[in-house]
C-alpha positions in Angstrom: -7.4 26.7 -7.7 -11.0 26.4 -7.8 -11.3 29.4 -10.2 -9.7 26.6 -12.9 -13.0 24.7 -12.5 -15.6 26.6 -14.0 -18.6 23.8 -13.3 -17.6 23.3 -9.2 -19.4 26.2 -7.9 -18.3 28.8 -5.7 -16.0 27.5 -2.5 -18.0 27.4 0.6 -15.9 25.3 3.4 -12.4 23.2 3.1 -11.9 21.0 5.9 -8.7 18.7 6.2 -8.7 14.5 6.4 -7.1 13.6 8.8 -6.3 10.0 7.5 -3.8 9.3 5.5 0.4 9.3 6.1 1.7 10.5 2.6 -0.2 12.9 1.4 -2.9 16.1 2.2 -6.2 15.7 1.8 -9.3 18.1 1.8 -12.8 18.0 1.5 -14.0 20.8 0.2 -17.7 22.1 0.2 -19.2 24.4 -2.9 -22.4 25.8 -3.9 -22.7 22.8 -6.4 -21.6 20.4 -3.6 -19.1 18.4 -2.6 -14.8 17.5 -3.5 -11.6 16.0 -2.6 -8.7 18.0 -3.0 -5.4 16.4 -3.1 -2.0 17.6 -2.7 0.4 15.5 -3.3 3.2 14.9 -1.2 4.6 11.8 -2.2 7.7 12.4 -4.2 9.5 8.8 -3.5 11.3 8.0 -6.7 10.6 11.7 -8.2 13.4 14.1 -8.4 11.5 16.8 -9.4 8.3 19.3 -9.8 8.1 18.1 -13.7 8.9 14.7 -12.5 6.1 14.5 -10.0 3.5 16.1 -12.7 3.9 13.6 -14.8 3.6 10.6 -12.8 0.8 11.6 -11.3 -1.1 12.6 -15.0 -0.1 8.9 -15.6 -1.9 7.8 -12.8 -4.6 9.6 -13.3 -5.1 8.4 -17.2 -4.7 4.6 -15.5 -8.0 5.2 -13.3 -9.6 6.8 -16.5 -9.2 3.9 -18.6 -9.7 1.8 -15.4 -13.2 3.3 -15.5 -13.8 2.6 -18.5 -13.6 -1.4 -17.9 -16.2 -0.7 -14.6 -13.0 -1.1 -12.0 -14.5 1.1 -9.2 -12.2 4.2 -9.2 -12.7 7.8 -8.7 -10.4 9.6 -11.6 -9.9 13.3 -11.1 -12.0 15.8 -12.6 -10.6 18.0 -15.8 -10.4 21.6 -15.6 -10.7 24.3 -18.4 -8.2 23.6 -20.1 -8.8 19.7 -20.3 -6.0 19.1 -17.4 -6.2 16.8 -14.2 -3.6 18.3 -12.4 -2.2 21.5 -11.1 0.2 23.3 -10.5 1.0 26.0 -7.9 4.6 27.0 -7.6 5.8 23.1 -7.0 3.5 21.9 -5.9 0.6 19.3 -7.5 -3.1 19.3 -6.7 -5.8 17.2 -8.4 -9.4 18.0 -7.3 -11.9 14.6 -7.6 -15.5 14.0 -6.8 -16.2 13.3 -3.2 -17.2 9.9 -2.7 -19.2 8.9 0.4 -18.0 5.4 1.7 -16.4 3.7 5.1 -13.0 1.8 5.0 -13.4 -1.7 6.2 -10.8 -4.1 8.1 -10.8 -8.1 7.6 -12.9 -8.4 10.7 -15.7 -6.6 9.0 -15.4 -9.0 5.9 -17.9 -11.9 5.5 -16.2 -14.8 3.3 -17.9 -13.9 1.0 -16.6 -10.3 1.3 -13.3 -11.2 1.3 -14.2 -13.4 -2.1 -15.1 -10.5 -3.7 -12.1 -8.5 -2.2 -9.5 -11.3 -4.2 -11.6 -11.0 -7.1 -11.7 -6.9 -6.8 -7.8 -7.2 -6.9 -7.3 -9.6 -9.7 -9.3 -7.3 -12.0 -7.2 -4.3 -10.8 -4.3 -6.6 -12.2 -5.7 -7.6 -14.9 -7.8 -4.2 -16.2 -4.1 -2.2 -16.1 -2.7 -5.1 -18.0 -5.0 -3.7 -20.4 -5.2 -0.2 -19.5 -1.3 0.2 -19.7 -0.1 -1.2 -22.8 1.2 -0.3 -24.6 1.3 3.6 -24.2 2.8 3.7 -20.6 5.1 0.3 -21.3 4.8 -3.6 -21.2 3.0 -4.3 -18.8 4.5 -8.1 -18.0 7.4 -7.8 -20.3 10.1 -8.3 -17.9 11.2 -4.9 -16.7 14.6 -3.9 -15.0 14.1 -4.8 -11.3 14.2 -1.2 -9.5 16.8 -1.5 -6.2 13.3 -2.0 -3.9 12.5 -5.3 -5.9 15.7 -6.9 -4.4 15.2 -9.0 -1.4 16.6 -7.3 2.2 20.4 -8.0 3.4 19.9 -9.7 6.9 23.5 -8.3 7.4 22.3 -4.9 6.7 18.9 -5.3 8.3 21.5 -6.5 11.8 23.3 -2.8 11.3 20.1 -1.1 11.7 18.6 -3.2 14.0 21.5 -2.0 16.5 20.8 1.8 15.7 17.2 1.2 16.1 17.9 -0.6 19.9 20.1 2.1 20.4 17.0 4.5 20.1 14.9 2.3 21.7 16.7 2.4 24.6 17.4 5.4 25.3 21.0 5.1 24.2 21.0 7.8 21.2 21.3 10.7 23.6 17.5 11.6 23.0 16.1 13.6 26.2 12.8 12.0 25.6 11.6 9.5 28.7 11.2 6.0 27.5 7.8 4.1 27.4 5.8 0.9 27.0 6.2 1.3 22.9 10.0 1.6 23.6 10.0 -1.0 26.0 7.4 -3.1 23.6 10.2 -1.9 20.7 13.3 -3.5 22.4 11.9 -7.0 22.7 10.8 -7.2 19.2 13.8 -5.8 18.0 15.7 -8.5 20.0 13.1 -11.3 19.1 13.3 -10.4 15.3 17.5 -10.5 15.2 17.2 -13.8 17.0 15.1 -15.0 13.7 17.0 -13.1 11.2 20.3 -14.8 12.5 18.3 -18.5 12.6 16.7 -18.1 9.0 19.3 -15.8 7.3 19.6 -18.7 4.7 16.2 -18.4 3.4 16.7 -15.1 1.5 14.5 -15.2 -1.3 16.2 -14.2 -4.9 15.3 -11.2 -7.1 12.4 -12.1 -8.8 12.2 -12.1 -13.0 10.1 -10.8 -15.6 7.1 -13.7 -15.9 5.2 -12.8 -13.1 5.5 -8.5 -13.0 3.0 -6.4 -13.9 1.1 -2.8 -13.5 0.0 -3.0 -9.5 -1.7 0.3 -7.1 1.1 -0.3 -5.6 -0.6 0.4 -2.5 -3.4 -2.4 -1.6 -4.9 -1.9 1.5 -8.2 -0.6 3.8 -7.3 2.8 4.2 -7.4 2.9 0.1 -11.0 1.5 -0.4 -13.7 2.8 0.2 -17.6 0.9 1.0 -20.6 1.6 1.0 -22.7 -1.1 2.9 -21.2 -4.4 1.4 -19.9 -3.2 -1.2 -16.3 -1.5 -2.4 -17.2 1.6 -4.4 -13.9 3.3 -5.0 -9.9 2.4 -5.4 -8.3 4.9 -4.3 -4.9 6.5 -3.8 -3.0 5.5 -6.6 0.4 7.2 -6.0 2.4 3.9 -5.9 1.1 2.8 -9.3 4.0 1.0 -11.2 5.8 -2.0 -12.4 6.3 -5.2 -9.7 6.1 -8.4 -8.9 1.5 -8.8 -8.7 1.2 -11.8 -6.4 3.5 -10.0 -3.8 0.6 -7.2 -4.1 -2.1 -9.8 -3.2 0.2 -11.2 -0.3 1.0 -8.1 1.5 -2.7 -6.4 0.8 -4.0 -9.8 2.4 -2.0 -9.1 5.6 -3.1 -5.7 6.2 -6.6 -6.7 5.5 -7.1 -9.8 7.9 -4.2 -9.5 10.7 -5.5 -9.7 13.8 -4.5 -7.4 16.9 -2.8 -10.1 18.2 -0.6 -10.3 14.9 -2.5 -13.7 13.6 -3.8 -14.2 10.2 -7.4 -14.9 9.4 -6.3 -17.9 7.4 -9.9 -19.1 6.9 -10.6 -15.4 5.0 -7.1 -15.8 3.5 -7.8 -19.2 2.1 -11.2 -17.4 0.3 -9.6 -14.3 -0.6 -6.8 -15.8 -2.2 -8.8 -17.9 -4.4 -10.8 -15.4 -5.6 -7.7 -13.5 -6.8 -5.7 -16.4 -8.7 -8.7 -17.2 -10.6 -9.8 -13.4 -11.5 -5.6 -12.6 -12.2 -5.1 -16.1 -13.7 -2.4 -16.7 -10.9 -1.1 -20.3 -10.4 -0.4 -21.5 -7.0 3.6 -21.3 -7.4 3.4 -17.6 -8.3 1.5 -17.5 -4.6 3.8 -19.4 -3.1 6.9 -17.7 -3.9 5.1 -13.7 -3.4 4.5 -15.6 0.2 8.5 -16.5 0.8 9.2 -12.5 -0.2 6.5 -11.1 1.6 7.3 -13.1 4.4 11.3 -12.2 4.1 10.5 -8.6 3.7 8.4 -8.4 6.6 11.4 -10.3 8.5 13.5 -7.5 7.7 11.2 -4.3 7.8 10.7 -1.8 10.5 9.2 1.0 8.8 7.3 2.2 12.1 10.4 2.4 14.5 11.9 4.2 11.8 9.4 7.1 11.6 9.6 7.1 15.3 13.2 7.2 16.0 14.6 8.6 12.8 12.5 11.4 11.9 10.1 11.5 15.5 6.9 10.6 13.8 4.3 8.9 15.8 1.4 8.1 13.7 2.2 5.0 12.5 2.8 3.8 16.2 -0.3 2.1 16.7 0.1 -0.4 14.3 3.3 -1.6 15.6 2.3 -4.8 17.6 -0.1 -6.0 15.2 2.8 -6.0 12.7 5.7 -6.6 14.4 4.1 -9.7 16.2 2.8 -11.2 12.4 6.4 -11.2 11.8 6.6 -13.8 14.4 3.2 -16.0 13.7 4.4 -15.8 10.5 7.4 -17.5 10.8 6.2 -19.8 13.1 3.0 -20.7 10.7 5.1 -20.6 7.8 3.7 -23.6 6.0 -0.4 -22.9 6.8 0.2 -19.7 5.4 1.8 -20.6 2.4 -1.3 -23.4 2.2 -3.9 -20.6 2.8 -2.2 -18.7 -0.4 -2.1 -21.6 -2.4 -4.6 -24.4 -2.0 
């Protein structure tokens, strides 16, 4: 692959990242220095090779003309022939310039920190806004909702529930000996039917055109990258697309600044949040209903035990109390939340 980059060097070392759940990553070392090689794995809503190339050249021309406005994002380098990505067989690489950086959680975050954070996001929002149209579609202009944009079913979220405590418990005719995750597992699976069943009625509806826009699509510390205080590079850009944007700032805000006991750190929240309604020109009822689905969604998701018990994939497992216990908080603190988002 290298050999289509005539200005990298010569190859030297390649060593795998290990973080990271959706796609492969490398470093790789040259005589000119140093790389990140990407393959991409990610094929959700791509049905094929072609398919996949060109959503992630789209991508890849959002960063560039992200760049362009000073957003901090890495965009692939071009080879020879003036393309970004590759392809061997089926499968698509895209080689970009190593950037040295640390990912930081919400308990590394001054207020001020998570000021800037709000504000980083908002210009994300509003830069593709720009960036996007009106080559790669209206951005805001009211786009079919995709089947993920509709609010969960409690009455299909109960179905899998059962299957999941089926697992859980050793029911499924699995040889594998239970543990504290499964035992852990059960009772929030139990807790969390319990609430579906008391708040079933507060399914949010579809949301409409006013408020969607171009979003990363996937918000959160494992996809920015510091270098002392500040952020230096946005990356990961695979889930670019068309959505609701407050919902982005809602669930990016509850990876950032949960706390390991599943708690929000409302008082980071509270700054974060203002920071991003005045950089995306976001009113407080656009906040307030992303909050309602965010929270609904997280009501009826269980992403982890589903990797776990479905396709016997473990590294998402130690996030599971922090976010199966927000669910709970949440719920519970419905209305400071909401405030946090909003005042």
């Amino acid at each position: 692959m290298l050999r289509r980059y005539p200005d990298v060097g010569e190859p030297l070392a390649c060593e795998p990242i290990t973080k990271g759940l959706l796609n492969h990553g490398y470093r790789v070392s040259t005589t000119s220095g140093s790389y990140f090689l990407k393959h991409h794995l990610d094929k959700k809503h791509l049905d094929d090779a072609s398919g996949e190339r060109a959503a992630i050249v789209r991508q890849h021309r959002a960063t560039q003309r992200l760049q362009s406005l000073g957003v901090p994002v890495v965009p692939p380098l071009t080879d020879a022939r003036g393309d970004t990505v590759t392809m061997i067989g089926e499968r698509c690489y895209a080689l970009h310039p190593w950037v040295e950086g640390l990912h930081r959680v919400g308990a590394q975050l001054t207020l001020a920190q998570s000021r800037r954070l709000g504000t980083l996001l908002g210009t994300v929002h509003t830069g593709l806004e720009q960036v996007m149209a009106p080559r790669d579609g209206p951005p805001r202009a009211s786009p079919p909702a995709r089947p993920g944009h509709r609010s969960p079913d409690a009455a299909d979220t109960f179905a899998l529930i059962d299957d999941l405590l089926a697992a859980a418990r050793g029911e499924d005719g699995r040889d594998t000996p239970r543990d504290a995750f499964d035992e852990l597992a059960v009772h929030r699976l139990v807790e969390r039917r319990a609430l579906l069943e008391q708040h079933a009625h507060r399914r949010p509806p579809t949301p409409d055109g006013p408020a969607t826009g171009w979003v990363h699509g996937d918000f959160h510390p494992l996809n920015l990258l510091y270098r002392g205080a500040d952020p230096v590079a946005i990356v990961d850009w695979d889930r670019l697309d068309v959505q609701p944007r407050a919902e982005e700032a809602v669930r990016a805000a509850a990876i950032f600044f949960v706390r390991p006991a599943g708690e929000l750190d409302l008082a980071k929240v509270r700054a974060y949040a203002r920071a991003y309604r005045r950089a995306a020109g976001a009113g407080a009822g656009e906040l307030a209903a992303a909050v309602h689905r965010v929270w609904w969604e997280r009501l009826n998701d269980f992403w982890i035990l589903r990797w776990r018990y479905r396709l016997d994939d473990r590294r998402a497992d130690p996030q599971f109390p922090a976010v199966s216990a927000l669910a709970v908080w949440w719920t519970r603190e419905y209305e400071a939340v909401c405030a946090a988002f909003t005042e």
